[in-house]
ZAFIFI-307069 format. One line per 10 residues: number of its first residue (from 1); their letters; for each residue x, y, z of N, C-alpha, C. Coordinates in steps of 0.001 Angstrom, whole numbers, plus 500000, padded with zeros to 6 digits. Atoms other than C-alpha are relative to their C-alpha. Layout:
! residues N
NUM	a	X:Y:Z:X:Y:Z:X:Y:Z; ... .
//
This chain:
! residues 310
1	xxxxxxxxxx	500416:499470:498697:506633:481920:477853:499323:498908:500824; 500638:501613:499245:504378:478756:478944:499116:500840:501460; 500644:499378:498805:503198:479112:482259:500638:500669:500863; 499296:498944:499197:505809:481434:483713:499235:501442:499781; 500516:499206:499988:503286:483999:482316:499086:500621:500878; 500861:499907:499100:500997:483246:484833:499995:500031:501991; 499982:499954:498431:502895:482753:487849:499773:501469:500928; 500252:498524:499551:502654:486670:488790:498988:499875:500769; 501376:499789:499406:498867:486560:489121:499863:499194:501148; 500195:500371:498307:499001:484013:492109:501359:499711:500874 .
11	xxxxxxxxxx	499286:500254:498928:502419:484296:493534:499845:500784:501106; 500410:498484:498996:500979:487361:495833:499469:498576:501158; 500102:500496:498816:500027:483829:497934:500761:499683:501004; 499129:500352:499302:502934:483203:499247:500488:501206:500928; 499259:498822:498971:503226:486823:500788:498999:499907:501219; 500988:499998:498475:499967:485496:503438:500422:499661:501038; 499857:500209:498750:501630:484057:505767:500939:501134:500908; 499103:499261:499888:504111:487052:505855:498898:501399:500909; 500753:499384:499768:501050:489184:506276:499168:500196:501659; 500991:500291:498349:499369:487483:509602:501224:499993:500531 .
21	xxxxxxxxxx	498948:500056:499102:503219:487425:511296:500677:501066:500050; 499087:498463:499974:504841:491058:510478:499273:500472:500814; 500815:499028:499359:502187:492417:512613:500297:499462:501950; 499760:500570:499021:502953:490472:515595:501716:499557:500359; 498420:500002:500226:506796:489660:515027:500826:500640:499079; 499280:499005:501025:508545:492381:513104:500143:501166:501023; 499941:498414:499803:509351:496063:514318:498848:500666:498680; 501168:499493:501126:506445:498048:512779:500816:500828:498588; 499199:499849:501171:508862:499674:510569:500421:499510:498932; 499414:500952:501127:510262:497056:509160:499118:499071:499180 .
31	xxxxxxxxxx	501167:500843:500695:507116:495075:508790:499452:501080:498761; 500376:499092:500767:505630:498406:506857:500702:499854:498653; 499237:499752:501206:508609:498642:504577:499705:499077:499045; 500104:500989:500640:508438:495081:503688:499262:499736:499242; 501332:500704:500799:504974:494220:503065:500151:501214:499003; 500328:499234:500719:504584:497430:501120:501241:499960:498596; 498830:500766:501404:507951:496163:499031:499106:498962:499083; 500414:501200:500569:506467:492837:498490:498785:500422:499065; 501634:500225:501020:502972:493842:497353:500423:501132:499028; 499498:499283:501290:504568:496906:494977:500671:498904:498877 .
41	xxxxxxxxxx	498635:500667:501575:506950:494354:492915:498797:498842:499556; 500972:500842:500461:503947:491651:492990:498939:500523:499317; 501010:500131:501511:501233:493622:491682:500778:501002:498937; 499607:499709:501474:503477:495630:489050:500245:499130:499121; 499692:501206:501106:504717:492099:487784:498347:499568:499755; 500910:500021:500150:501246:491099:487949:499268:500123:498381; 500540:498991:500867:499864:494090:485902:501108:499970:498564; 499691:499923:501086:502483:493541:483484:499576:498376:499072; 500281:500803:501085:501619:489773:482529:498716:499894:499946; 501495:499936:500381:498218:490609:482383:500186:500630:498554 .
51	xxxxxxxxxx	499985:499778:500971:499245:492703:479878:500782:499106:498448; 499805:501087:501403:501354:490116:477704:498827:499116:499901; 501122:500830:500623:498404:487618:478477:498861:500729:498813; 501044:499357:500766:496209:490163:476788:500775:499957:498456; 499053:500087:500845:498639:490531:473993:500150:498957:499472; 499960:501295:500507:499564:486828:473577:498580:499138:499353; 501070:500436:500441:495951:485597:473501:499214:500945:498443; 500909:499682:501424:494625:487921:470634:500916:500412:499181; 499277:499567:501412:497688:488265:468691:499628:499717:498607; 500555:500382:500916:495954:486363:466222:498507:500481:499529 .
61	xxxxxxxxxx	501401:499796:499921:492236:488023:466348:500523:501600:499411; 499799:498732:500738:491688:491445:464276:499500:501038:500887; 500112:498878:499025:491670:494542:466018:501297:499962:500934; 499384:500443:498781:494678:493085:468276:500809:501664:500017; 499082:498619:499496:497056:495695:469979:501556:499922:499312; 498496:500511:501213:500559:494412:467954:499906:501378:498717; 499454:498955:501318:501966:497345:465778:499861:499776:498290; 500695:500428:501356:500819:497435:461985:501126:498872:499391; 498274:499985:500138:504709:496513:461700:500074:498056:499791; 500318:501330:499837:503737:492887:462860:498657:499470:499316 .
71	xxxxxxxxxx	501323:499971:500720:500491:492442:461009:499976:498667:498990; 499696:501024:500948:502130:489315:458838:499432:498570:500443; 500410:501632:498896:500732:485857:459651:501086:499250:500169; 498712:500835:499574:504191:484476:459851:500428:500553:501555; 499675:499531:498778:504835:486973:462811:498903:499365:500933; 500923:500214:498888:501361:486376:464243:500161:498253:500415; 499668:501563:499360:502439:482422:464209:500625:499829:500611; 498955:499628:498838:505515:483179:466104:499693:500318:500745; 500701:499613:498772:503340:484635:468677:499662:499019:500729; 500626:500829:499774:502517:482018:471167:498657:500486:500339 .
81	xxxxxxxxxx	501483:499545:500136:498220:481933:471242:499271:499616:501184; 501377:500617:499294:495707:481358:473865:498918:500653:500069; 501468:499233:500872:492505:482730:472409:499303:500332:501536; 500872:499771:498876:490748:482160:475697:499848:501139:501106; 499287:499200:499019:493231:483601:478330:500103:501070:499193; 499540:498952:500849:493835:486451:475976:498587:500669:500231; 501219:498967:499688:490187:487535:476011:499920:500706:501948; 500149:499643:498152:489785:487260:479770:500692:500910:500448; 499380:498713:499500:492560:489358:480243:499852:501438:499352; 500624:498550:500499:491109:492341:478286:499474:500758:501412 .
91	xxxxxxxxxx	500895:499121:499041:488421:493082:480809:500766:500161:501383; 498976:500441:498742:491171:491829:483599:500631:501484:500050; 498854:498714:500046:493537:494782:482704:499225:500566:500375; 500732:498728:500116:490773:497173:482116:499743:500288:501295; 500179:499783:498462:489431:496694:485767:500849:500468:500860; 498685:499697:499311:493011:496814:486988:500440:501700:499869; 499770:498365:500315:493607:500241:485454:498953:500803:500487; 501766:498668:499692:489888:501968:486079:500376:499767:501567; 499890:500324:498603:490375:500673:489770:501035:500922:500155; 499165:499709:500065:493820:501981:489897:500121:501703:499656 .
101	xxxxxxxxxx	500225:498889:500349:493160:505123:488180:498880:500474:500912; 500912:498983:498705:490134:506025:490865:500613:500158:500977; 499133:499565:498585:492415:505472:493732:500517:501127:499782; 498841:499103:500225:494927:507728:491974:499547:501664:499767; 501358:498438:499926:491762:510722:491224:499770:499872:501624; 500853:499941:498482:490404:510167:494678:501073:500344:500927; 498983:499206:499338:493790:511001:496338:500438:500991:499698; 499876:498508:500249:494266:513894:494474:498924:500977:500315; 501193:499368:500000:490907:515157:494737:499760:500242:502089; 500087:499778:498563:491117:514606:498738:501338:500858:500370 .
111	xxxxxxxxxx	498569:499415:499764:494791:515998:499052:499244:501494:499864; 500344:498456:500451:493169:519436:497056:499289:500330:501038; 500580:499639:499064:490378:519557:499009:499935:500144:501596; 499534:500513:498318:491767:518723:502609:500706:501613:499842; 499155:498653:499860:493863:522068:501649:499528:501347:499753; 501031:498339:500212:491257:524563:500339:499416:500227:501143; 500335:499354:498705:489614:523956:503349:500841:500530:501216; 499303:498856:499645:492723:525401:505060:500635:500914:499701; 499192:498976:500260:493637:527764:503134:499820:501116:500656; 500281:498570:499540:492184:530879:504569:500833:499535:501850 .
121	xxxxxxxxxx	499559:499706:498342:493908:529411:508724:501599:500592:499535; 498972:499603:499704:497489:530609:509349:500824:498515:499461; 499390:501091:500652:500251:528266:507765:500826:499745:500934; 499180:500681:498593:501217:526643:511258:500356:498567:499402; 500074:501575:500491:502153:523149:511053:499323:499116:501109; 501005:500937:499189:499378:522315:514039:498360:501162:499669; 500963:499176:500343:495912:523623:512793:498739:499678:501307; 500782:500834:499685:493424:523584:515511:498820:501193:499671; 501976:499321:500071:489528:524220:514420:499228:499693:501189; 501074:500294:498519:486813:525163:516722:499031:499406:498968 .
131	xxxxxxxxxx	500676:501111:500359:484717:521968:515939:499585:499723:501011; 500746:500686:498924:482470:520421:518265:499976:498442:500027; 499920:501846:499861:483361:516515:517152:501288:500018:499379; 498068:500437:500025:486864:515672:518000:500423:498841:499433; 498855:500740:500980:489106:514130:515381:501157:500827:500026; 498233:499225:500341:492687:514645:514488:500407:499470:498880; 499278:500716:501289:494686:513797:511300:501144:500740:499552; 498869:499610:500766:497700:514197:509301:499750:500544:498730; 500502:499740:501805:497567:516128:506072:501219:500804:499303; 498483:500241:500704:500908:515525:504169:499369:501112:498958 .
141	xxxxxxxxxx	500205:498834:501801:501352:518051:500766:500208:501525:500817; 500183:498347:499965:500883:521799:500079:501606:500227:499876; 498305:499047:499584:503262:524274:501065:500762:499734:501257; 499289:500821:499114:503944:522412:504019:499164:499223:501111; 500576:500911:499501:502926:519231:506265:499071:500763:501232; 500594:499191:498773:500328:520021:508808:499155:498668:500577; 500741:500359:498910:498562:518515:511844:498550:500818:499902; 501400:499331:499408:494641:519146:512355:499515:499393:501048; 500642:500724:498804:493018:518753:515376:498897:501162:500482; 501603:499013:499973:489272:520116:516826:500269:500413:501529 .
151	xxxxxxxxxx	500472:499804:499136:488819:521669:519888:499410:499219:501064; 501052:500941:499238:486404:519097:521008:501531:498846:500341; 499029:501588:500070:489396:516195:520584:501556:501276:501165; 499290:499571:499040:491742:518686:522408:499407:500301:501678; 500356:500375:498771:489395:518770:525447:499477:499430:500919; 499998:501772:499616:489073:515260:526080:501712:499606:500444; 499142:500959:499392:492882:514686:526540:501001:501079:500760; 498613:500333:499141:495630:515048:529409:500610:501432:499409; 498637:499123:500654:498165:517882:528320:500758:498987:499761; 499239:501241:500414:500405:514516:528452:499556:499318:498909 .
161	xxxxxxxxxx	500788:500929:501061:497942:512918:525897:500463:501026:498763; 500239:499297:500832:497607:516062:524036:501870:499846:499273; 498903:499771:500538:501258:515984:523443:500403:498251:499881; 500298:501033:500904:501074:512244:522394:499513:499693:498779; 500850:500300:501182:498457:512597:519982:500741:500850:498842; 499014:498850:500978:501003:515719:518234:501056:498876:499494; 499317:500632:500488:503496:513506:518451:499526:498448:498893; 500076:501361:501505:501668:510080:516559:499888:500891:498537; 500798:499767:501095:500280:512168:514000:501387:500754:499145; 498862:499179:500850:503860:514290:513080:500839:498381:499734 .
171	xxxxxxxxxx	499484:500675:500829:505296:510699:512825:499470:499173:498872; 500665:500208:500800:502932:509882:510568:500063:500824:498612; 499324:499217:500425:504414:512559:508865:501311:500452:499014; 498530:499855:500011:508164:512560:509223:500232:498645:498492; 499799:501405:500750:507779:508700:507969:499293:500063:498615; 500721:499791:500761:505471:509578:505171:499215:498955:499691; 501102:500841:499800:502828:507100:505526:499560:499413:499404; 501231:500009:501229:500464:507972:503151:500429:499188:499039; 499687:500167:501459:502558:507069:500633:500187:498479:500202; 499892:501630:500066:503266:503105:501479:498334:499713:500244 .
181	xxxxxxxxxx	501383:499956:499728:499199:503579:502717:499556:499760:498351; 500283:499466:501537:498655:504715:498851:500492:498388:498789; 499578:501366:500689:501127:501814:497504:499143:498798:499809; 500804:501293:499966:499149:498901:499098:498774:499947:499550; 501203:500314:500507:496222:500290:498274:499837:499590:498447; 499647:499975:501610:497157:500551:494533:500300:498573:499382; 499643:501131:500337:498509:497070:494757:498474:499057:500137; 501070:500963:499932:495625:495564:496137:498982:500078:499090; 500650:499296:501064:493764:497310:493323:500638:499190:499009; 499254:500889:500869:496102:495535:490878:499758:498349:500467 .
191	xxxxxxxxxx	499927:501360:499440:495971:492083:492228:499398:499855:501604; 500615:500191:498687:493311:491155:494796:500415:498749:500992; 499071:501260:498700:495349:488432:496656:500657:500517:500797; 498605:499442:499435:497692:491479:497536:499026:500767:501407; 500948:499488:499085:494225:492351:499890:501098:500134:501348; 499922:500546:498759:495818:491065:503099:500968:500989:500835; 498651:498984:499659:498931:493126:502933:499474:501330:499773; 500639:498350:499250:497125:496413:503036:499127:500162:500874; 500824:499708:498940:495177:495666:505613:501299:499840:501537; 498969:499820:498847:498554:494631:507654:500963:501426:500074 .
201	xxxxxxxxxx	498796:498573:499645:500540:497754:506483:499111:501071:500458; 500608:498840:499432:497339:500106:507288:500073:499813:501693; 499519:500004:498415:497875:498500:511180:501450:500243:500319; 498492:499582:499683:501787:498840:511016:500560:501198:500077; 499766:498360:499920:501740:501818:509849:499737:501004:501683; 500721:499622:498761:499795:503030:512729:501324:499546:501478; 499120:500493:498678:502126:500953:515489:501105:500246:499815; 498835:499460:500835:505177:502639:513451:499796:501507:500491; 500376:498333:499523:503639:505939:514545:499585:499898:501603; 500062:499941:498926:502690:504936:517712:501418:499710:500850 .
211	xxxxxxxxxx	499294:500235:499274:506074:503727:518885:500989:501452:499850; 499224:498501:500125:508048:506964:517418:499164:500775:501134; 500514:499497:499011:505438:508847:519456:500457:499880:501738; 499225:500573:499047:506191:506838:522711:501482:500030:499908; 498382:499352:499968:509725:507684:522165:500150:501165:500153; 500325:498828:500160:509062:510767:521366:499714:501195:501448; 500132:499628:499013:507394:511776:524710:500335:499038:501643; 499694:500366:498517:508941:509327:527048:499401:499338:500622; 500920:500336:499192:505865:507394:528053:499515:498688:499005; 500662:500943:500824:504724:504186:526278:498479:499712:500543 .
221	xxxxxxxxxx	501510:499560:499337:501556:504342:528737:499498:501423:499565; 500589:498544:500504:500838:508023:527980:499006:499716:498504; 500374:500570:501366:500754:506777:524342:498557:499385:499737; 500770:500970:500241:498688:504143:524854:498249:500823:501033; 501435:499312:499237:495881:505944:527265:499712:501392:499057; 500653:498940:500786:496132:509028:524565:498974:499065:498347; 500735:500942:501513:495070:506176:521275:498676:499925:500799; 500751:500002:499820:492818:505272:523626:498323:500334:500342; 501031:498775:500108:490571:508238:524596:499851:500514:498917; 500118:499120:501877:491063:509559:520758:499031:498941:499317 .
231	xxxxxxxxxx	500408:500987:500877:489601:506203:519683:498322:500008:500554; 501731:500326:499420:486432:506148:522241:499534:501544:499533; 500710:498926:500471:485502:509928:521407:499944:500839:499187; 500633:499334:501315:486331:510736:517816:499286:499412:499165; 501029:500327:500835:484327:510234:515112:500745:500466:498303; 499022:499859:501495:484788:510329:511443:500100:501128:499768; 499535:498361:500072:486597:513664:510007:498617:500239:498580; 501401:499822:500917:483804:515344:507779:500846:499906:498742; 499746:500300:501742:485630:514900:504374:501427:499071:500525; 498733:501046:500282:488142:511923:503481:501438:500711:500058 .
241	xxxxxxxxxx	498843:499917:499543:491669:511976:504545:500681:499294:499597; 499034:500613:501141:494577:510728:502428:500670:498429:500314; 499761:501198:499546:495204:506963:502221:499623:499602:501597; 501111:500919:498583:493060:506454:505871:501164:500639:501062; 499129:499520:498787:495673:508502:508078:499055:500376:501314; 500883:499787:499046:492714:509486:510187:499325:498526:500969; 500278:501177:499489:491855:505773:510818:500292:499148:501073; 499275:500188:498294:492240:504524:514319:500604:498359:499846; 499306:501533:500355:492849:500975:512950:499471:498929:501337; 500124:500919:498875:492625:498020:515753:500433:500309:501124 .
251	xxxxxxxxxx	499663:499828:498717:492713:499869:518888:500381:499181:501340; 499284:501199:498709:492970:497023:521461:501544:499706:499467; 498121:500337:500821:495890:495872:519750:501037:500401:500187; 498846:499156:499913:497625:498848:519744:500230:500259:501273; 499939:499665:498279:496824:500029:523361:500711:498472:500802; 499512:500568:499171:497825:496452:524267:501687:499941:499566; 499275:499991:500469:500904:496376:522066:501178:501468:500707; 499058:498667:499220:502100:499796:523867:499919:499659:501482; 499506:500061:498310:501698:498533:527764:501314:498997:499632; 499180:500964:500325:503957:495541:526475:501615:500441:500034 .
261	xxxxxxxxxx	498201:499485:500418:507846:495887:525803:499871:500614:498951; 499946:499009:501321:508819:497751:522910:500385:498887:499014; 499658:500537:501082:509453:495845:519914:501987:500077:499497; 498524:500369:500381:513265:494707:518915:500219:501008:498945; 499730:499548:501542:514618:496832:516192:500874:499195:499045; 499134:500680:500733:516162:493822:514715:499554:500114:498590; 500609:499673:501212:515379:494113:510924:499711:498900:499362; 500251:501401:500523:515837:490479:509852:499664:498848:500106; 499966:501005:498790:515016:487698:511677:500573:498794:499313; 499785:501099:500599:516133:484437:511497:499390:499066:499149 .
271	xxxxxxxxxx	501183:501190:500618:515321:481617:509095:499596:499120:500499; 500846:500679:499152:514856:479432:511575:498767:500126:500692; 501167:499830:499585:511721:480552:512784:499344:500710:499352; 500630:500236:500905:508456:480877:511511:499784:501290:499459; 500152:498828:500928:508251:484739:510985:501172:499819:499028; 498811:500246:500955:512050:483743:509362:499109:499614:498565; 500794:500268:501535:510249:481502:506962:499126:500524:499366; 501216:499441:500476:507515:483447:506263:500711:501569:499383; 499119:499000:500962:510115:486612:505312:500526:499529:498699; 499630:500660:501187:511692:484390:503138:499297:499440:498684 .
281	xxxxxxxxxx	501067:500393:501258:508824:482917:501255:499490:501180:499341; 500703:498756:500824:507428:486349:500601:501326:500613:498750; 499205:500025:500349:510534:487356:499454:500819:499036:498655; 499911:501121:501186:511398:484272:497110:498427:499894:499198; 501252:499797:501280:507974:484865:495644:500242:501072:499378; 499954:498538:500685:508474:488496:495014:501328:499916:499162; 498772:500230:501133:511430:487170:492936:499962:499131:499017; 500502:500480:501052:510187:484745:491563:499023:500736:498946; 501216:499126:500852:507085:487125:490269:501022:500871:499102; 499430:499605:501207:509977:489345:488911:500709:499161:499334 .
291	xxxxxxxxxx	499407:500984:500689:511860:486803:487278:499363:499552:498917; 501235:500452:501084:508579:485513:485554:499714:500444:498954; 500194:498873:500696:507378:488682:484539:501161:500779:498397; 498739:499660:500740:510988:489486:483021:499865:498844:498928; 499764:501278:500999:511365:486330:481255:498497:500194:498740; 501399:500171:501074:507873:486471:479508:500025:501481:499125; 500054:498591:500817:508540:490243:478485:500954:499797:499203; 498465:500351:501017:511952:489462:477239:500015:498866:498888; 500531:500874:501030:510677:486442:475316:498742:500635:498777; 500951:499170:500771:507842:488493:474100:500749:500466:498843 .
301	xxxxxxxxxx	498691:499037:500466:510561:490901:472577:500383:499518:498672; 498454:501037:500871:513186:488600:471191:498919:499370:498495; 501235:500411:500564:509891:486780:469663:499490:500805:498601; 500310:498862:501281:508707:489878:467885:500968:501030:498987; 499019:499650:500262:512085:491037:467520:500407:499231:498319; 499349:500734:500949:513413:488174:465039:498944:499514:498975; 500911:500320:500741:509896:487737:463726:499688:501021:499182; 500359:498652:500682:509504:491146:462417:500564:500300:498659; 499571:499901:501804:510200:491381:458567:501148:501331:499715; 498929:498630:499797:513608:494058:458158:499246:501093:498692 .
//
């Protein structure tokens, strides 16, 4: 395995420059899909040679994780050893999983509760509560997708707005959000290099829902003057909301990003230029990381395979 074991854990650098340019040159769509590709295949390879490093380093130390099956010191010599790296990655994994595993409680636990508290309204798919501090959000699941919105946040905007803000929040929806929202977070949880790219897909996401919207009602100004009044006079929703759908994200941005042209729906760009290269590098990392990953598992294998006493 050598050091192809290790390339996983820092090829997630090569997806930064991909990170600061999808947000600015991409279709928000496509940027979304991507990054949230890239950082899924980087930190699962990741998370898996953490786990051979853990494996490789204490194959030789008592207590190790190796099946009783292998237990021979001829097998455990066939193992390649690095005592050091092998410890380190104990507590490495462990963090990776406990991290990983709270995201994965804490979205269930908000999903449930986002829905008990509507269970007793009518099963519309636009809920509005009389609330006195206007927010709005999406709340994917149940028995079926629904829109919330307060009173207070409905009489702050436009009828034109109001039917903006329906429309970001149902494509927030349609597209299912949460769930590439959920990915990056999970990744970045796995491998903290993969930070960068959930902070670009939680803004893409958003400008992915804002441009369906602006399609939606016909107005790319409407759009942009409804983000805007939603952003100066809501406030946070009183209980957590699934992967940050409630999150207004970088409002200038967006409001300036919607007076602007609309974004190309080209999907690929060229390699000649620098978002080109910067698709490509992410891309040739996230292949290289599986490639790595593969090779070191499959060597693992073969390893314990032919070493294993019949």
């Amino acid at each position: 395995m050598g050091v192809f074991v290790f390339l996983p854990l820092v090829l997630p650098l090569t997806a930064w420059p991909i990170a600061r340019l999808a947000e600015q040159h991409l279709h928000p769509r496509t940027a979304t899909r991507l990054l949230t590709g890239v950082a899924a295949v980087m930190a699962a390879c990741s998370t898996l040679c953490l786990g051979l490093v853990m494996v490789v380093g204490t194959a030789q130390l008592p207590g190790n994780p190796l099946p009783d099956g292998w237990s021979d010191p001829e097998v455990r010599a066939a193992v390649p050893f690095d005592e050091v790296a092998g410890k380190v990655a104990i507590p490495a994994l462990c963090a990776v999983l406990v991290a990983c595993g709270r995201s994965l409680w804490r979205h269930g636990r908000v999903r449930r509760s986002a829905h008990r508290a509507l269970a007793g309204l009518r099963g519309t798919e636009v809920v509005v509560l009389p609330d006195g501090v206007p927010y709005a959000y999406a709340l994917p699941g149940g028995r079926r997708d629904r829109v919330v919105v307060t009173t207070a946040m409905l009489e702050r905007l436009e009828p034109a707005e109001r039917r903006a803000l329906f429309a970001h929040e149902r494509a927030h929806l349609a597209a299912r959000h949460h769930r590439f929202l959920l990915a990056v977070q999970l990744a970045a949880r796995a491998n903290p290099f993969l930070r960068p790219l959930r902070t670009a897909v939680a803004y893409t996401a958003e400008r992915w829902a804002d441009e369906d919207a602006a399609q939606a009602v016909g107005s790319r100004r409407t759009v942009a003057r409804a983000i805007g009044k939603a952003a100066l006079v809501s406030r946070s929703t009183p209980v957590a909301t699934l992967a940050g759908l409630a999150a207004a994200g970088p409002v200038p941005r967006r409001v300036a990003a919607l007076l602007g042209p609309a974004p190309a729906a080209r999907s690929w760009p060229s390699l000649f230029t620098l978002v080109g290269l910067a698709v490509w590098g992410a891309a040739v990392g996230a292949a290289v990381s599986a490639m790595s990953s593969a090779n070191s598992a499959v060597t693992m294998v073969l390893i314990l395979y032919a070493a294993t006493p019949l």
